[in-house]
N, C-alpha and C positions, 0 to 999 in steps of 0.2 A: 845593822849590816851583819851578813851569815860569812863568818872564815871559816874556810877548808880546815879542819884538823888534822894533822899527818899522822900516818897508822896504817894500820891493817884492820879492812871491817871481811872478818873470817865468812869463808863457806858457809851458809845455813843460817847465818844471824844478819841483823840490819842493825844502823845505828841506832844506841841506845835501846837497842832491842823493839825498836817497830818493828810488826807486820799488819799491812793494813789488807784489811778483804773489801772490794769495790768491784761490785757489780759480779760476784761470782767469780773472781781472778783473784790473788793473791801478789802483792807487790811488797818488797821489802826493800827498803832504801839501803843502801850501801852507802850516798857521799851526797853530801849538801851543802854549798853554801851559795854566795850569790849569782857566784857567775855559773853555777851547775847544778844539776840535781840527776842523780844516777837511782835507778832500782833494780835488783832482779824481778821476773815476772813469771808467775805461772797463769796459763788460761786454760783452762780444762776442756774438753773436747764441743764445743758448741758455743762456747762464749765468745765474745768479740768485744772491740770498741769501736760505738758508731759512727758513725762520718762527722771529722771534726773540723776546727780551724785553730792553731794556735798562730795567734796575731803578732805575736812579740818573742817566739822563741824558733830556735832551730829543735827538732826532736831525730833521735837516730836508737835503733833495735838492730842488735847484734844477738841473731838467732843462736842456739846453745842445743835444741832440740824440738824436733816436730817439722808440722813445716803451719806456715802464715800463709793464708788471703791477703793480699794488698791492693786496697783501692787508692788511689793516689790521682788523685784531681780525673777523675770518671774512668779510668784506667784503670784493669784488674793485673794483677802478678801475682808471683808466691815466691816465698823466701824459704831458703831453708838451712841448716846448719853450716855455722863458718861465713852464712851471707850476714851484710849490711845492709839497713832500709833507711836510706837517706829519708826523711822527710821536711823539708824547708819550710820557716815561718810560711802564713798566708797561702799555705795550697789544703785543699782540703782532701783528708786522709780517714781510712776506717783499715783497723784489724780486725782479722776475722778464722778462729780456730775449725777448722772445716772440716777435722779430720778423728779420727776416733781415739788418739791417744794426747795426752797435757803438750802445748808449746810449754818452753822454757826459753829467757832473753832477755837480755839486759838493756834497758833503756837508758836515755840519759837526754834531758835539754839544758841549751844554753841560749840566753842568762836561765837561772833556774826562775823568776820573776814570783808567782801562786801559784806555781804546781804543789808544794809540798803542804801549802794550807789546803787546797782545794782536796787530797789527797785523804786531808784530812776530815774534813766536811763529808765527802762522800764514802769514806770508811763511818761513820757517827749516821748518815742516813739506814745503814744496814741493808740486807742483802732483799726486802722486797721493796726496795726506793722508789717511788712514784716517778717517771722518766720526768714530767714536767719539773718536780724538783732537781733532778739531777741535772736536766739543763738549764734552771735558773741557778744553780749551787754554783754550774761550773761557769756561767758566763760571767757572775760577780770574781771569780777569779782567773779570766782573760782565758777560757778556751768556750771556743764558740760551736756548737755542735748544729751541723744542719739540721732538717728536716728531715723525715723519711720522704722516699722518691716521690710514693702513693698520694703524699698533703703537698708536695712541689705543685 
């Protein structure tokens, strides 16, 4: 079992000094344990995460700067600083950086369940990962990524 440590995890650093690079993004954890898992994020101007499914968790983005695509169970939107993106277990979701300058946003689910192993798996694949690995990496720990539309 993962307990909360109580603290201050400072501006610019993650606990115990993680920062993991996954898929061209940068995420650094802030706060882990089992009922939660929190990171900031950076996406650089073109990177995204593809349409997914987490089966077991609530997930929410608390925009900071830029602004976000939001697909949300076949729905498009955008987020933009000071917004919330609800996203609830079991609908499927994709971010998507559209714009010419870094999102910055703080994520966080609950329970935290394998996000922060899977986090970790697909930081260790490095930055040219085979997509079919990355969705078999991420399905062994309960995030389930669709299809592109094109193979629907």
């Amino acid at each position: 079992m993962t307990i909360m440590t109580p603290g201050v995890t400072r501006a610019g650093e993650g606990i115990e000094g993680i920062r993991w690079g996954i898929l061209g993004q940068t995420y650094v954890p802030k706060q882990h344990s089992e009922d939660s898992l929190s990171w900031h994020a950076t996406l650089p101007p073109g990177t995204f995460v593809p349409p997914h499914i987490h089966p077991t968790q609530d997930e929410f983005v608390y925009m900071l700067q830029g602004r976000m695509t939001l697909v949300l169970d076949g729905a498009e939107s955008t987020a933009e600083p000071g917004d919330l993106i609800r996203l609830p277990r079991g609908i499927p979701h994709g971010l998507f950086n559209r714009g010419e300058s870094d999102v910055t946003c703080l994520f966080w689910v609950a329970p935290a369940r394998r996000l922060y192993d899977l986090f970790w798996a697909l930081h260790n694949l490095g930055p040219n990962a085979d997509p079919a690995e990355v969705v078999a990496v991420s399905a062994r720990h309960e995030v389930d990524f669709l299809p592109p539309p094109d193979a629907a």
